[in-house]
C-alpha positions as CSV (number, residue, x, y, z in Angstrom):
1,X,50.4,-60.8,-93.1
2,X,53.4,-60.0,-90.9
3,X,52.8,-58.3,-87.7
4,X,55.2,-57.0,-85.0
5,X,55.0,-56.2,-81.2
6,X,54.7,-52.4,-81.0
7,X,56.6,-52.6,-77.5
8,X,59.2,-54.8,-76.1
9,X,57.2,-56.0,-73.0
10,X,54.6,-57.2,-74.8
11,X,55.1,-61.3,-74.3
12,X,56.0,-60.4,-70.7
13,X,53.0,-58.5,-70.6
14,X,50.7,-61.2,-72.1
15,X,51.8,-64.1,-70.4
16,X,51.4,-62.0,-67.2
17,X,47.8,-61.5,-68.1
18,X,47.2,-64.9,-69.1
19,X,48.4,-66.4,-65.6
20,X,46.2,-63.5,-63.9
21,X,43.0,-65.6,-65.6
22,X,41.3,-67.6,-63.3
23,X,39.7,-69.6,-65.8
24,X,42.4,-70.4,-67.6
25,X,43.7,-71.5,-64.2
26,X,40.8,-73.4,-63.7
27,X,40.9,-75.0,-67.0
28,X,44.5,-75.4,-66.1
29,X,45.6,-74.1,-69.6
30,X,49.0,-73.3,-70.7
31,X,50.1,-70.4,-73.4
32,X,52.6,-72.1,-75.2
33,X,53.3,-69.5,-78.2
34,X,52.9,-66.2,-78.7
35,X,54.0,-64.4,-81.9
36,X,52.8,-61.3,-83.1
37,X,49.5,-61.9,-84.2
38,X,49.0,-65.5,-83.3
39,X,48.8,-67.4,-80.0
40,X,48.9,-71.0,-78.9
41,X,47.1,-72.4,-75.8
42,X,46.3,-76.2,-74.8
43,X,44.7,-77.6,-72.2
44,X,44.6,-81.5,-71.2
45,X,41.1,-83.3,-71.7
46,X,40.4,-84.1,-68.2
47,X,37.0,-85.5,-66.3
48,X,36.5,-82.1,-65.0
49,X,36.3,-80.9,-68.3
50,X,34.5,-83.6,-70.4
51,X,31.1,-83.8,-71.4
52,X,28.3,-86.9,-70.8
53,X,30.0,-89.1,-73.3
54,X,33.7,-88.7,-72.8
55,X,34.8,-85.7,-75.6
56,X,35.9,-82.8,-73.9
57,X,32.9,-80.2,-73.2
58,X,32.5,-77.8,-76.1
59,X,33.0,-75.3,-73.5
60,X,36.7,-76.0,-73.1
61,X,37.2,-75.7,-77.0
62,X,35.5,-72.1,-76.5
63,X,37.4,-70.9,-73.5
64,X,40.3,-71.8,-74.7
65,X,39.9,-70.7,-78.8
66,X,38.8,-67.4,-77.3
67,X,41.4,-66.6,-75.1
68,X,44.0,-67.4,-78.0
69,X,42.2,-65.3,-80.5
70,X,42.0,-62.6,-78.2
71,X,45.8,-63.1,-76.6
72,X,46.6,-63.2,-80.7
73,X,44.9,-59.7,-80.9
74,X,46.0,-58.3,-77.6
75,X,50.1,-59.4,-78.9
76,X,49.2,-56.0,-81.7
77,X,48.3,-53.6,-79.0
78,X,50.4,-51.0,-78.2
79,X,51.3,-50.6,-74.7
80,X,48.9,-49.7,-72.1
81,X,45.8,-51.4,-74.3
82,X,44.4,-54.6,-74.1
83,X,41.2,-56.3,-75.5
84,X,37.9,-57.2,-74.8
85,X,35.8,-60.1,-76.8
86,X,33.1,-58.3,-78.2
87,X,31.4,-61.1,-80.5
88,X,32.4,-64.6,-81.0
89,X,31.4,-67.5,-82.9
90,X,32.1,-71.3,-82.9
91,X,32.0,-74.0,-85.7
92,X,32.1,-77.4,-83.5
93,X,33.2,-79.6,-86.0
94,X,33.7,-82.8,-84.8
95,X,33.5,-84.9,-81.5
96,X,36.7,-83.6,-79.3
97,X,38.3,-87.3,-78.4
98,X,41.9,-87.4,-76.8
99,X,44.4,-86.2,-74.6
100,X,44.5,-82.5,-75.0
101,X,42.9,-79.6,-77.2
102,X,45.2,-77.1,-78.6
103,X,44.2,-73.7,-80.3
104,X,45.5,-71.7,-82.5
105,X,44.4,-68.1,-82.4
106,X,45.2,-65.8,-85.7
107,X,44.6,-62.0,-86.3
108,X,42.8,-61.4,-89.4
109,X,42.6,-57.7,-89.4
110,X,44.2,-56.0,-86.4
111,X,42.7,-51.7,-86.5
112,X,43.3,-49.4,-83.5
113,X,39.7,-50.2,-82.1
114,X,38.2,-53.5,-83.6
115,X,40.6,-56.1,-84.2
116,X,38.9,-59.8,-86.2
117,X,40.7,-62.9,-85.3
118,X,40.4,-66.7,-85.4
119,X,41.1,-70.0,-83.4
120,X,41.2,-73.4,-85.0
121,X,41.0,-76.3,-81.6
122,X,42.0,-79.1,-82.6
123,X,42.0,-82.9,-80.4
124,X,45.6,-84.0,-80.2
125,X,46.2,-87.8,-79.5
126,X,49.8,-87.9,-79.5
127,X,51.2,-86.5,-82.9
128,X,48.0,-86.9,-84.6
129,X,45.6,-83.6,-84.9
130,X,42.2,-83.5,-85.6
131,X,39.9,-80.3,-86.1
132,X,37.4,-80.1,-83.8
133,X,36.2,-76.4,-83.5
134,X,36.7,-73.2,-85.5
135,X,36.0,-69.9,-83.8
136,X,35.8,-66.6,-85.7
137,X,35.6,-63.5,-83.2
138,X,35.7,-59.3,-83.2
139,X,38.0,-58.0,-80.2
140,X,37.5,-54.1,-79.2
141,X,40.4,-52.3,-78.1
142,X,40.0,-51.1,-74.7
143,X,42.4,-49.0,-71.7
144,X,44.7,-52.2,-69.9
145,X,42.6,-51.5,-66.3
146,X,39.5,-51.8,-68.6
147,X,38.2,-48.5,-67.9
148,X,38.7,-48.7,-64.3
């Protein structure tokens, strides 16, 4: 499906919002794309962010997978609305071995309150990609100060 911004600001908008997460910042994850309806982010697997046996933590594969669904979703809202993750689901895959994780969040089905999208993680080791984590989410539509 072909989506488009409905306003001109809207990557300035986005990537703004992305740099105002703190986890994001914690996870020290980088938005790397963003098209209409799909979003990139990656993050390095680091010791700060691996589990007991070296893979990066499955909670890294969900922070990250959600915030490119929902950055995906948020790209179709029109201006002054942004998104909130109202349900989200993961598929861990596989073992998350080596250097980074990248996710790849689509929008299914963008309406003007819910909004279904998708992130596929995968463990990048060079130019070699595996899929680690699939993430299948609803996002609500919801006032840019959320309400406030």
């Amino acid at each position: 499906m072909a989506f488009q911004f409905r306003y001109k600001g809207a990557v300035d908008r986005a990537r703004e919002g992305f740099a105002r997460q703190g986890m994001m910042g914690t996870l020290k994850a980088q938005m790397e794309v963003l098209k209409p309806g799909f979003c990139e982010i990656t993050a390095l697997i680091r010791p700060e962010v691996s589990q007991q046996q070296g893979f990066a933590h499955a909670g890294l594969a969900f922070a990250i997978g959600d915030s490119a669904a929902g950055f995906a979703a948020q790209s179709l809202m029109s201006e002054g609305m942004d998104v909130l993750t109202t349900e989200m689901k993961i598929h861990l895959l596989a073992p998350a071995r080596g250097n980074s994780l990248v996710a790849r969040g689509v929008v299914l089905k963008s309406g003007r309150t819910l909004t279904v999208a998708e992130a596929n993680v995968y463990a990048q080791t060079g130019d070699d990609e595996q899929l680690v984590a699939k993430l299948v989410g609803t996002m609500m539509a919801v006032p840019e100060n959320g309400g406030h």
